[in-house]
Structures are given as C-alpha cells and as structure tokens.
DRENKOL-370415 format. One line per 8 residues: number of its first residue (from 1); for each residue x, y, z of C-alpha. Coordinates in Angstrom, 3 decimals, always signed. Example, Ala and Ser with C-alpha at 12.3 -4.5 7.8 and 13.67 -1.06 7.14 Angstrom:
<pts>
1> +12.300/-4.500/+7.800 | +13.670/-1.060/+7.140 .
</pts>
This chain:
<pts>
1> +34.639/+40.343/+10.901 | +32.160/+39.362/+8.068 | +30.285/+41.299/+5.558 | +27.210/+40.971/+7.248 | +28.150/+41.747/+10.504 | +30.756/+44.865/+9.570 | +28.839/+48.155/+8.756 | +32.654/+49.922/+8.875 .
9> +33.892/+48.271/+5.791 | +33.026/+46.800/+2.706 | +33.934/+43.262/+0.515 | +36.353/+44.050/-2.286 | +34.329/+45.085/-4.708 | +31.714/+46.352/-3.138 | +31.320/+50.568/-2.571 | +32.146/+52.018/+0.855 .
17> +28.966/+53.728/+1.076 | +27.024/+50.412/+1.117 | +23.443/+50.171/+2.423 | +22.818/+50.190/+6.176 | +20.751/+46.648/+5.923 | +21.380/+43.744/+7.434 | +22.399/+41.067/+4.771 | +22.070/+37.950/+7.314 .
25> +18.390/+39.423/+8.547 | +17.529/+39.631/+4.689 | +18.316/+35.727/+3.844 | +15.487/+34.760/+6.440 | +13.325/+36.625/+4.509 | +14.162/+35.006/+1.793 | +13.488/+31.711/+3.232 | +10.432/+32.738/+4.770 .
33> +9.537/+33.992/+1.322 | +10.324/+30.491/-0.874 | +8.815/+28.290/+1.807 | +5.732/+30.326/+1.912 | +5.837/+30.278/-2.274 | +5.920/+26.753/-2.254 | +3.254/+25.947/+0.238 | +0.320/+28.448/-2.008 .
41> +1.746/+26.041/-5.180 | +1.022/+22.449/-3.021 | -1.915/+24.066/-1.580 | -3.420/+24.707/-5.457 | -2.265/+21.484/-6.491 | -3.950/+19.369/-3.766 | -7.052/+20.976/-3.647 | -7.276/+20.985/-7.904 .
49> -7.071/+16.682/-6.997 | -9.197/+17.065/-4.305 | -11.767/+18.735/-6.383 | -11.051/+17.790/-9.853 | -9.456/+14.526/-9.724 | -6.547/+13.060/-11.620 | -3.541/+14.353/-9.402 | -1.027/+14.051/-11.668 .
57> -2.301/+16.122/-13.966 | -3.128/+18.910/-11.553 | +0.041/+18.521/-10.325 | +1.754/+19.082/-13.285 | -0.124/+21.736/-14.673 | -0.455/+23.694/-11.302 | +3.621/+23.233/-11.125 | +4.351/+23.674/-14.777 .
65> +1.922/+27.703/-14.696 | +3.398/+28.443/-11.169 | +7.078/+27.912/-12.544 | +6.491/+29.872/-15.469 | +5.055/+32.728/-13.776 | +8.058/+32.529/-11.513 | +9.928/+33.569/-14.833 | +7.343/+36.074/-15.704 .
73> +7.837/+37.757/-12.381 | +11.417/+37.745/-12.882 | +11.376/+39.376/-16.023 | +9.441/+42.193/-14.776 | +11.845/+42.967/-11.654 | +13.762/+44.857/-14.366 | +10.606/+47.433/-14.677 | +10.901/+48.364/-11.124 .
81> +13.874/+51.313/-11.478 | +13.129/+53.377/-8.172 | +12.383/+53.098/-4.454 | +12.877/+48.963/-5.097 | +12.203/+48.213/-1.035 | +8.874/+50.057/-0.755 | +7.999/+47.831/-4.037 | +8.913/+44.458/-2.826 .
89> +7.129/+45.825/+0.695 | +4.087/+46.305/-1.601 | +4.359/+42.535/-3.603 | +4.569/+40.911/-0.395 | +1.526/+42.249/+0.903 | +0.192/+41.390/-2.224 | +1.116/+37.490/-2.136 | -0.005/+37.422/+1.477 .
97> -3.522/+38.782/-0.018 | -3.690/+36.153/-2.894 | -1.933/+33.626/-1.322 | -3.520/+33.765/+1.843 | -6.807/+33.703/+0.779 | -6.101/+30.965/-2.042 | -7.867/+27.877/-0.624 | -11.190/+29.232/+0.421 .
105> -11.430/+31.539/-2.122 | -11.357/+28.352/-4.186 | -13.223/+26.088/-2.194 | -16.088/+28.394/-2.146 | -15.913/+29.201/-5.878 | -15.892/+25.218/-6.601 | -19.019/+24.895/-6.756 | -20.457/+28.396/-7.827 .
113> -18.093/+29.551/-10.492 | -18.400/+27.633/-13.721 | -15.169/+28.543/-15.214 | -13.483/+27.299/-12.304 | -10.774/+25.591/-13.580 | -9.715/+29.183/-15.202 | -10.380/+30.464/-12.424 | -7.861/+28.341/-10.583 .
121> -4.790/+28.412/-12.916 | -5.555/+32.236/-12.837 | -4.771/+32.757/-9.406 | -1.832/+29.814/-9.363 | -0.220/+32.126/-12.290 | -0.673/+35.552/-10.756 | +0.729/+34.115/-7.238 | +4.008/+32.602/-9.400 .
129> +4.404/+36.265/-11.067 | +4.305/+38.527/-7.629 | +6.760/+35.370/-5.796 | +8.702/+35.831/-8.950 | +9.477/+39.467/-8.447 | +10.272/+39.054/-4.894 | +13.537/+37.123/-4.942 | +14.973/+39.731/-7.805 .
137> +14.000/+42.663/-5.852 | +15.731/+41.488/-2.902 | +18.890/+40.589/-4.778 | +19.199/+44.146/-5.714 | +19.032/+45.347/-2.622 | +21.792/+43.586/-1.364 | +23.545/+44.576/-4.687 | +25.440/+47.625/-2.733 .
145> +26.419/+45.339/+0.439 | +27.601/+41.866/-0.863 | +29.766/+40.791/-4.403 | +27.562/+39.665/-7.112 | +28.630/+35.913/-6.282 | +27.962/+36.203/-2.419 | +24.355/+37.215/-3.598 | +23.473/+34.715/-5.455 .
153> +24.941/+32.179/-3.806 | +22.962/+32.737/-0.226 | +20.102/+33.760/-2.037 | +19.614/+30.609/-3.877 | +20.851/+28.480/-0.681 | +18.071/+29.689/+1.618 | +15.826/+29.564/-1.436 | +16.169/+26.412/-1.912 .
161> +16.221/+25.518/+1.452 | +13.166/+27.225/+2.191 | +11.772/+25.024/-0.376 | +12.458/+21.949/+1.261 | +11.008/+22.990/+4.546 | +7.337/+23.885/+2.698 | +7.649/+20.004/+0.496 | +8.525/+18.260/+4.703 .
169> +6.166/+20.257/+6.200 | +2.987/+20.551/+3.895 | +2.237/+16.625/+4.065 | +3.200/+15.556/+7.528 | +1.949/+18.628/+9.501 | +0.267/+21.219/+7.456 | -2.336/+19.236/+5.963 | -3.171/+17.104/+8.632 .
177> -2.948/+19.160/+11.488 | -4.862/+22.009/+10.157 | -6.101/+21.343/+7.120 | -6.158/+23.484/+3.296 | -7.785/+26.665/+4.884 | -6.196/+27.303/+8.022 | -2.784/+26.524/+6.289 | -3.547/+28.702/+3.130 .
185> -4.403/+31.642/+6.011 | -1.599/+30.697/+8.303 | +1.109/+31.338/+5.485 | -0.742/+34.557/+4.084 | +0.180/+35.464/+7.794 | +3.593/+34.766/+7.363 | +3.741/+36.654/+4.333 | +2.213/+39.577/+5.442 .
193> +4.332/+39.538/+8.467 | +7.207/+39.443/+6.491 | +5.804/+42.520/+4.825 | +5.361/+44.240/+7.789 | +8.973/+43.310/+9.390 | +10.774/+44.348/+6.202 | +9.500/+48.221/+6.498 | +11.275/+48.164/+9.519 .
201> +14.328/+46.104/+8.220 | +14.838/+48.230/+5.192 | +13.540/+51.131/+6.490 | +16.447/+53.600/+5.096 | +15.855/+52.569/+1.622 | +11.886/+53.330/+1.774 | +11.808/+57.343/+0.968 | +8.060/+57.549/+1.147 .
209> +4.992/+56.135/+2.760 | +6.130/+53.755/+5.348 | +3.616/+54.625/+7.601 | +1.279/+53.519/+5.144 | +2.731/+50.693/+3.865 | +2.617/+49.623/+7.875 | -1.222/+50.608/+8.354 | -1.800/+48.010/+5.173 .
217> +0.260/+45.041/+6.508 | -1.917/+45.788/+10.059 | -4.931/+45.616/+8.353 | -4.170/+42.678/+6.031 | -2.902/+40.550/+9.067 | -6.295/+41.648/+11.082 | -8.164/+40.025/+8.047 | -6.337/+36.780/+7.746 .
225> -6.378/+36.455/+11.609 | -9.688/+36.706/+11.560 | -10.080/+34.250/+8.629 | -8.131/+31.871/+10.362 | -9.942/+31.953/+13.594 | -13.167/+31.339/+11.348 | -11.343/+28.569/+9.771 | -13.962/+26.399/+10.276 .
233> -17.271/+28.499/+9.537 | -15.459/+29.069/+6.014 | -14.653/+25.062/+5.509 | -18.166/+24.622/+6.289 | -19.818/+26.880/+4.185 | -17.364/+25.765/+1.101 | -18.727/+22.520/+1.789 | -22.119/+23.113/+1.713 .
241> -21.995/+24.107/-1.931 | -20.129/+20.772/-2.922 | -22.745/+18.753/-1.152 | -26.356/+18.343/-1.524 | -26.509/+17.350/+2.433 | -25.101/+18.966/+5.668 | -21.949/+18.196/+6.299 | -21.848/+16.488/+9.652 .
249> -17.880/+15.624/+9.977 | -14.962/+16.549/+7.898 | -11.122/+15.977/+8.701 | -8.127/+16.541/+6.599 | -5.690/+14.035/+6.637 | -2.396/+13.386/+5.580 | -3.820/+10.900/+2.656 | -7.597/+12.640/+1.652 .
257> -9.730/+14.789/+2.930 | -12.803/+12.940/+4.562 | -16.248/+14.538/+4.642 | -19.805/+12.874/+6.013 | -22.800/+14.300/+5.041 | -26.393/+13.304/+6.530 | -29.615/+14.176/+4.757 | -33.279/+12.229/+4.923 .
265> -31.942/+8.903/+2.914 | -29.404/+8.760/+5.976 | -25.007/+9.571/+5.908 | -23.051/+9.310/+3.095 | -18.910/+9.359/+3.298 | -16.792/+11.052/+0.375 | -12.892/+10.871/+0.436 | -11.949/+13.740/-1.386 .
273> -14.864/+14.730/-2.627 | -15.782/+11.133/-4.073 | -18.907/+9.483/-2.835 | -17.749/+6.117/-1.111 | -21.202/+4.532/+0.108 | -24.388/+5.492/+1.437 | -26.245/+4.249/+4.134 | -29.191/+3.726/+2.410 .
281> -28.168/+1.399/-0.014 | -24.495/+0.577/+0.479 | -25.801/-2.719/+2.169 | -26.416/-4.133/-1.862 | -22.557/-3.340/-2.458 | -21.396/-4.975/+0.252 | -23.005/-7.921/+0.210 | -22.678/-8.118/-3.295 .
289> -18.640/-7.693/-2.893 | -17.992/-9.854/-0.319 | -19.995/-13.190/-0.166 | -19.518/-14.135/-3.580 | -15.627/-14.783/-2.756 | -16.908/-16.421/+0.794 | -19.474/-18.861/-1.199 | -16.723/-19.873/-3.658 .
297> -13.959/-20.930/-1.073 | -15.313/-24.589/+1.289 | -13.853/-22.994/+4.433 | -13.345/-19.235/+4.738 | -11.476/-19.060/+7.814 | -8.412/-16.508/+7.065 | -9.820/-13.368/+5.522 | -7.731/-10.396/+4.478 .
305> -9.592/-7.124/+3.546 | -7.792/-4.363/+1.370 | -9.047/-0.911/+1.883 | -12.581/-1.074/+3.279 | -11.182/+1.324/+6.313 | -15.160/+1.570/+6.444 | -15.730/-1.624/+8.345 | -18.693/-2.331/+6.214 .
313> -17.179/-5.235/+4.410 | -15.803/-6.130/+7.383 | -19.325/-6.498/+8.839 | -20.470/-8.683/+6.453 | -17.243/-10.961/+6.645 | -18.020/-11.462/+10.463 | -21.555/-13.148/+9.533 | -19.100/-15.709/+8.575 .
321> -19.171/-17.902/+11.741 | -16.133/-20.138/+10.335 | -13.806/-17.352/+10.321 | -11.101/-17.450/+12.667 | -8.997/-13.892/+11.778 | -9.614/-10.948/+9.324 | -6.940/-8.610/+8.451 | -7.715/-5.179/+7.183 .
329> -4.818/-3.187/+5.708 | -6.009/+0.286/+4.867 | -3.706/+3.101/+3.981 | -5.035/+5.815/+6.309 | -5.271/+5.732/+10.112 | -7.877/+8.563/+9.969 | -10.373/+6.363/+8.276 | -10.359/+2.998/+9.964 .
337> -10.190/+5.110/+13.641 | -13.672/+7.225/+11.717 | -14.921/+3.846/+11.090 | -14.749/+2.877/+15.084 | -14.939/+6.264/+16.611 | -17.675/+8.267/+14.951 | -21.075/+6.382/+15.985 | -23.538/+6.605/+12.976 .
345> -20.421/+4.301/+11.099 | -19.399/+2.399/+13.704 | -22.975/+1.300/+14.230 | -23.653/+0.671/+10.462 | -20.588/-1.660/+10.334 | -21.743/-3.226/+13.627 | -19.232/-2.423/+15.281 | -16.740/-4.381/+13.496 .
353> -13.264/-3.183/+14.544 | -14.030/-4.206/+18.048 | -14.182/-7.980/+17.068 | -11.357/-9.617/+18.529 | -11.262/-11.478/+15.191 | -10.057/-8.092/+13.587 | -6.386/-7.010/+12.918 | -6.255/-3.648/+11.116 .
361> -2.801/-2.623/+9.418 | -2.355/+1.332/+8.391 | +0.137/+0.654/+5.896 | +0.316/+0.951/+1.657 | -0.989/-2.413/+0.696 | +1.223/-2.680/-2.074 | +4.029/-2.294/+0.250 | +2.451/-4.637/+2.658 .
369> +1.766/-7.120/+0.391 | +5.788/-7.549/-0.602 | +6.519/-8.127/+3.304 | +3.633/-10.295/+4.498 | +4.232/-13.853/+4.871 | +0.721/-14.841/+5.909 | -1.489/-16.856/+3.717 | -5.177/-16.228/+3.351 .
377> -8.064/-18.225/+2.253 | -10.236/-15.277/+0.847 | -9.145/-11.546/-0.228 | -11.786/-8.934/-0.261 | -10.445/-5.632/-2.477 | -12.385/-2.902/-1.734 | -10.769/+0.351/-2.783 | -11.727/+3.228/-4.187 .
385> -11.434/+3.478/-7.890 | -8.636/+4.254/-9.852 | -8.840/+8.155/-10.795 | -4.939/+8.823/-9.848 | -1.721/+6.926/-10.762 | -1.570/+6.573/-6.881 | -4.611/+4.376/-6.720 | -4.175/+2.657/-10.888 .
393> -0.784/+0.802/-8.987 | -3.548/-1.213/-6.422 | -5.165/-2.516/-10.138 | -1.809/-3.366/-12.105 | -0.643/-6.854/-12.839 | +2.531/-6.225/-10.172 | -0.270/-5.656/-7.709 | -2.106/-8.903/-8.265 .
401> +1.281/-10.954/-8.676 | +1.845/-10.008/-5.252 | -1.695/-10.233/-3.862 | -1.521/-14.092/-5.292 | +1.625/-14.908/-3.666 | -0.535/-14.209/-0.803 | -3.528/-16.354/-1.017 | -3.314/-20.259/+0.274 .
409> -4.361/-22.977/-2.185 | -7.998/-22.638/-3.012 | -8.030/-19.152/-2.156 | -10.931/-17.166/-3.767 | -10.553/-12.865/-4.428 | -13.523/-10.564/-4.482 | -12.783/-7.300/-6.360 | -14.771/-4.376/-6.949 .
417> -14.290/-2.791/-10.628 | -16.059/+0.339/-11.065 | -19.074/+0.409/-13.303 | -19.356/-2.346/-16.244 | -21.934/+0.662/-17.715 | -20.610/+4.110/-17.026 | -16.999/+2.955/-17.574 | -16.952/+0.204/-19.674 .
425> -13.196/-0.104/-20.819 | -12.139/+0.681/-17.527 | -14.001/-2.665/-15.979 | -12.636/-4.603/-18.737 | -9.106/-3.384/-18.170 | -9.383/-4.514/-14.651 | -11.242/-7.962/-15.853 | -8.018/-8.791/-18.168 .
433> -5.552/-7.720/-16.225 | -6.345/-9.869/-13.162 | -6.639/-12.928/-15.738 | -2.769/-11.557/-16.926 | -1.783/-12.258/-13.627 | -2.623/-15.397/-13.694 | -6.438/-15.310/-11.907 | -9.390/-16.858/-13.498 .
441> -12.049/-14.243/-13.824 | -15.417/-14.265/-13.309 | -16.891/-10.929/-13.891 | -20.355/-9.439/-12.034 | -22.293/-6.947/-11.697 | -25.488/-5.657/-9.780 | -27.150/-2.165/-9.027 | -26.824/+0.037/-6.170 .
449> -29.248/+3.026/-6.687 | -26.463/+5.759/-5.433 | -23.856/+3.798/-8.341 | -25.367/+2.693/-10.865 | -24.886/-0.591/-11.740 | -21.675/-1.789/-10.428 | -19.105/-4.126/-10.867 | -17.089/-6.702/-9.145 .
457> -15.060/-9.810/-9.839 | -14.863/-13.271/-8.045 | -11.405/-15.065/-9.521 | -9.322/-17.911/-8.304 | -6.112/-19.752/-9.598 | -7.773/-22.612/-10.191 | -10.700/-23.641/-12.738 | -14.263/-22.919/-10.467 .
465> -17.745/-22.333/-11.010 | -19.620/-19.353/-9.509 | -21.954/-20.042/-6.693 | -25.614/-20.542/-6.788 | -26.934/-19.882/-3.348 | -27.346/-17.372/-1.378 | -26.028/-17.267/+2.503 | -29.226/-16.916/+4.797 .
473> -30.548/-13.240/+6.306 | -29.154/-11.096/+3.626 | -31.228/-7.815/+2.734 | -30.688/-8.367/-0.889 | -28.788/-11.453/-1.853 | -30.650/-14.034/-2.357 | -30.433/-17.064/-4.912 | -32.298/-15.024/-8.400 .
481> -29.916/-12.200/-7.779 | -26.834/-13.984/-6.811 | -27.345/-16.266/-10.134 | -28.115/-12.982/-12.114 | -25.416/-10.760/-11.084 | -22.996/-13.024/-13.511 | -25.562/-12.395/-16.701 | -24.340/-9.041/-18.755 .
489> -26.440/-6.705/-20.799 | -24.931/-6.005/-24.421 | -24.114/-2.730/-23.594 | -21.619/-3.979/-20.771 | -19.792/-7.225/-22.809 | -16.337/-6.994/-23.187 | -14.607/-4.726/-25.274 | -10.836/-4.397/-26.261 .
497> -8.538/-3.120/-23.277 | -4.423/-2.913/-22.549 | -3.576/-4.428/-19.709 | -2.832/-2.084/-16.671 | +0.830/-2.514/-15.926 | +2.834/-0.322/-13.282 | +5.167/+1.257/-16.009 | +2.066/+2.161/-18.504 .
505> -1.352/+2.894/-16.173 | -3.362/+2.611/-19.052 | -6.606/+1.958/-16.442 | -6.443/+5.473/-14.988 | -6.251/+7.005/-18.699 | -9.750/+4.622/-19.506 | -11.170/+6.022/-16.329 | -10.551/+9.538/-16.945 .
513> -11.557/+9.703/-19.887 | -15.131/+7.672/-19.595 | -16.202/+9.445/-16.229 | -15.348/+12.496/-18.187 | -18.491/+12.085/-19.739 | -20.833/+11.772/-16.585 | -19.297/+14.933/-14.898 .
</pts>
C-alpha cells in the first residue's frame, strides 16, 4: 500500500508515530491554495492596466512585489514554532479576507484614494507574504508522514499545477464570464473554504480553538457570499466614482472591460477606462477619419475597416454609394455584437452591421492581415491608441508592411494618430513610421471638443495630392475645414522621433510619457 493511504506503517525514514493526516487530501489543498494565489496576482495586474494603463509595466511590477513577498512569507514560516496547523488555518482565512476582497476594495478606492498606486502594491505585497507562508507551513506538516524528497516533490507538482489552472482559467472564463469582482469574491470563497475544510482535515494537530477558528471561516464565507451576490451593486458603485456620468452598461470581456455612460451631452463608450467617442461630438472624428481616404481614391468600392468595432466609421463608409463590400476586423466579439445589439449605438452608427455590404472578422488584425489574400481599395485604421505594447504592434513598420501588401493599386489609408498637441512625438512617430514603410504621408488634424485636437493621416504608395472638397450632407466637413485640417500650428510641426519597430516600441514609451503630463 502507499504512504498516503497506510496509517499502519511508515516510509523508511519517516517515524512510526507519524501524524494521522491525510497526505493525498493535503496536496489538493495545496493546489487549491497556488491556483487561488495566482488568480489575486492576475486579478491586481489587470485591473492596475485597466485603471492605470501601460500593462506591461503593471504586469511586471505587480509580478515582480507578489514574487518577492512570496519569499518574504517564506522566510517567516520559520517564526511559526508551535501549533503550525491552527496557524496556517489562521493565514488562510486571512488571504481569503485580502484576497477576496482585492478587486473592489480597489475599484472603489480608484478614484477616492490619492495614493492609490501605494495603495495597490500594498495589498499585492501583503497577499504574496500570507500565500508565502502557506506552502511552508504545509510542508511541515507533512514533515512526520512523507521523506523530505516525497514532500517537496508533490508539493511543488500540484503547486505548479495549480498555477497553470489559475493562468487557463483567468482569461478564457474568469474574466469574461464574471468579471474582476465576482472572480476576486469567488476565489476569497475558495480560500476561505479551504480554511474551513482544513480544521477538519488537520483537526488532531489543532490543540486549541477550533471551534473558533470554524465560527471565523463561517462568518468570513457569509461576507464574501454576500459580496458576491451584490457583485453588481459593488461594480456599479466603483464605477460611479471613475465616471462623471451613470453608467448605463458595462461588460467584462476577455480583451477590455467595456463601460457606457449617459449624461445630458448624450453616451459616451470607454474600453478600459479610456474614453473612445462621444455622441455628442464623435460625428467630427469620424468624418474627419474616414472621407479623407474615400476623397483621395477615384472609386472606393472595397473598403476594409480595422478596429472601429463601434460601427461609427462604418456608418460613414456606407454614405459611400460606390461601395460594393466593407470588411471590419476588430479584435473583440463583445464590442462589434455592443455595436449592433445595444440600441443607443446601434442607432448612432445607423445601424451599420446590418448592411448586407458588411463582413465583420473577430480576429487580431495583425494576424489577419498575414493570412488575407483580399485586396482593398481604401483602409480605414481606427484603433485605440497605443498605451500598451499590445496595441504599439498595430503602429509598427511590420504592421504597415503587411497592411500594404493588402491594399490594390491606388489604394488610399486613413489613420488616426492620437493628438498632434497633447502628444506631439507620439503623432510624429506614427507620421514617420508609416512613410518607413514605404507610405507617403500626409498628416491632419482637426478638433473634437471631448479630444482635443486630433490627428489623423491620409497616405498612399504613390505620389497624391490631398483633396479639396468636401462630400455633400456632412455635419462638419465641408470644403474650409477639409482644406484646413492639413495646415499645422507651430506648436504641432514635426519634431525628431525613432521609428516604431516591433522589436523596439519606442511609440508606446513617447505616449506614456507625454499623456503622463495630462493625467
């Protein structure tokens, strides 16, 4: 029989009077323990993007304190010389406490706390030291019951394994299906359950207090049960501090978190806590964006649109009456069915994605690009800007090689750029990288009260000159500001810029670093 399963003997090694636990019971725990570690250190990471931008570097510094902590917590295991079971009952209850309540606690303190940033690498480091003691603690109470190698061989099997389960599950189910909250809550559960199952499971090695110990895990799991049946009254009021206007829809999905607000001015959509348009005024963006690059080309009748899951360039694409097909690739599924489904959008993009003109593609563009074989007369980019190393690849000279292996002879692009004003050597690093690719660039601008002034890009492969005259039954465009949009102020003329390759990103370093400034 096996070590685990024989409570009449004992491994060589190991003393006869060993432990009455079961070992086997003890390595779920420690998978339920390392999955649920690893979910509270995603969950910090995405929502320090989510609110503070730049994911790498949240990333890495939410991964870099939790790891060290992990250490710290190790290193004081060895403090803990008496009734070690009742101790790691106690730091269980403990992560399920500050674990569980991690993401609203946070959400709600984003926008009332001023040190938040402190706030948050406080409470990633103080979750890494109390899931650093637990594995440790656990390892010595097996200490009496399996060899020293047996230990730490299963231990860091299902630790590791448990790991893996939290990196699958976080982005394809967690996130999606329930959201930051309800999964931050959901695992505090799991923890505290754990908590509560282990005073049972290593009951004979508690000497005092169970009963107590019990009463707290009761009461902790009433708390985050009822926290995660109010999932949604405590997403809502988190919200309401990070937006000036009610919040009228929010989803989480497995890309960004989408929130629509609605105040007197009309909606406004935010992926991930970035404005994206409002209704008020997103009309001068859009026309601005897209009929620029339809002037330019003779006979716009292929159209492909990247990003724009709003259906608002869309809209204005479809005044077009010579075009025969539009293709939209945007990334996420959530958005372009938003754009469709939810009616204050679907009727400000008239209704676009029910033209039978329209093929939408939920795929990475970049990856997209590399496959299609279509050709297209005009290309409308229209994503957001660059503040991650995700979103700096859709602006690199790789990008645009492949974007112009798409385009049929003649083929005119319409880009937007971020602001010429607020983010000078950002727009300029965009400008010169499209012309290293091989485009010819002509730069714009024009502003759109909830912006700034904004900027854009018309380019071709060939030698052209910008248009002059406005399409008919625009809101805004019309022949002055067409022919104006291509004059620059002096404080927007170029400036010195790398060009934004794949390997160096230098565009999302610019951007950082400028928007910095307006925060």
């Amino acid at each position: 029989m096996s070590a685990e399963s024989d409570t009449s003997s004992s491994p060589p090694g190991v003393p006869a009077d060993a432990t009455p636990i079961r070992p086997a019971i003890v390595f779920v725990n420690v998978f339920l323990i390392a999955t649920c570690g690893l979910i509270y250190e995603l969950l910090a990471a995405t929502l320090a993007s989510y609110v503070l931008g730049d994911s790498v570097t949240q990333f890495s510094l939410v991964i870099g304190i939790y790891l060290s902590a992990l250490g710290v917590g190790a290193w004081l295991s060895k403090f803990v010389r008496a009734d070690v079971a009742r101790v790691f009952v106690e730091v269980e209850l403990v992560v399920a406490l500050l674990g569980g309540t991690a993401a609203p606690v946070l959400f709600l303190a984003f926008a009332r706390v001023g040190a938040f940033s402190l706030l948050l690498y406080s409470l990633v480091f103080a979750i890494g030291v109390f899931v650093g003691l637990e594995i440790p603690l656990l390892m010595r109470l097996l200490e009496n019951r399996l060899t020293f190698k047996d230990i730490v061989a299963r231990v860091l099997a299902f630790d590791y394994i448990g790991s893996l389960a939290a990196s699958i599950l976080f982005p394809i189910i967690l996130v999606p299906r329930l959201g930051l909250v309800r999964t931050s809550l959901l695992f505090g559960l799991l923890n505290a359950s754990v908590g509560l199952w282990s005073t049972w499971l290593l009951g004979p090695l508690i000497r005092r207090g169970a009963t107590g110990l019990r009463i707290r895990a009761f009461l902790l799991i009433a708390l985050l049960a009822i926290g995660f049946w109010k999932a949604n009254a405590l997403t809502s009021l988190s919200e309401e501090g990070l937006y000036a206007d009610d919040v009228v829809y929010a989803r989480s999905t497995s890309y960004q978190r989408i929130v629509v607000t609605k105040g007197k001015s009309g909606f406004q959509l935010f992926l991930n806590g970035n404005l994206q348009f409002a209704s008020a005024d997103e009309y001068r963006y859009h026309e601005a964006l897209v009929h620029p690059a339809m002037l330019a080309h003779p006979n716009p009748r292929h159209v492909l649109v990247l990003g724009g899951g709003d259906g608002l360039a869309l809209r204005e694409i479809l005044k077009w009456s010579c075009v025969e097909s539009v293709t939209l690739v945007d990334l996420d599924p959530g958005m372009t069915e938003l754009s469709s489904r939810f009616p204050p959008l679907a009727e400000l993009n008239g209704h676009s994605f029910a033209d039978p003109r329209v093929s939408v593609v939920n795929r990475d563009a970049m990856i997209w690009l590399a496959e299609v074989q279509e050709s297209f007369d005009v290309a409308i980019v229209d994503f957001p800007d660059p503040n991650s190393f995700a979103l700096g690849k859709l602006y690199t000279t790789r990008f645009y090689g492949l974007l112009r292996a798409r385009l049929a002879p003649g083929a005119t692009v319409g880009i937007q750029c971020t602001s010429p004003l607020f983010a000078r050597t950002s727009y300029w690093c965009i400008v010169r990288t499209l012309e290293a690719a091989g485009f010819i660039a002509r730069p714009y601008q024009t502003p759109v009260p909830s912006f700034g002034v904004w900027g854009f890009v018309l380019a071709r492969l060939e030698p052209f000159d910008v248009p002059v005259v406005a399409p008919e039954g625009m809101r805004f465009l019309n022949d002055e500001a067409l022919q104006s949009m291509f004059r620059f102020s002096a404080d927007m003329k170029p400036v010195e810029v790398e060009i934004n390759r794949l390997d160096n990103q230098a565009l999302v370093r610019y951007y950082e670093q400028e928007w910095k400034r307006w925060d």
